[in-house]
N, C-alpha and C positions, 0 to 999 in steps of 0.2 A: 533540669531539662525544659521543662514545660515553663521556666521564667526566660527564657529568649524568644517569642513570638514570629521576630523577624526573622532569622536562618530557616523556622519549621517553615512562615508561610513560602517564604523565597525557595524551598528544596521543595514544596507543594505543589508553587505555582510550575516551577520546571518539570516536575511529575507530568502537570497533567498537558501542558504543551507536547511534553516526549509521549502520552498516551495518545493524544491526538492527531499527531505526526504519525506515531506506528499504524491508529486505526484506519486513518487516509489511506495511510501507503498499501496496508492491507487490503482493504476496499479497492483500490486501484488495482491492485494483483486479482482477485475475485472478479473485476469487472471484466478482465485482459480475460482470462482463461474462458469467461462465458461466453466474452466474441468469439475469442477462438475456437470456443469447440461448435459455437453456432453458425458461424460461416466460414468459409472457407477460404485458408490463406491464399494470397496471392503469389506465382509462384518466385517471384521475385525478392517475397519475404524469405520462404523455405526454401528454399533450394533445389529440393529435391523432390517435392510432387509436380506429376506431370498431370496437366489437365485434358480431360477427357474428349481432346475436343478429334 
């Protein structure tokens, strides 16, 4: 196993592009929820709050 180099480093390097992709995408979900629960959708987004005005 450990005398092919090239398949390990090549299934490595795809690893860690797929870690980096999921941790983005994650971060990006994290960032969205923080807005969201720090200000207040627009109603246009939700639908269904009606602003207090």
């Amino acid at each position: 196993m450990t005398s092919e180099p090239q398949p390990a480093s090549s299934s490595l390097r795809r690893s860690k592009a797929g870690g980096a992709l999921h941790w983005f995408g994650a971060l990006l979900i994290v960032v969205g929820t923080v807005l969201t629960a720090s200000f207040p959708a627009p109603p246009s987004v939700t639908g269904d709050v009606t602003p207090d005005a």
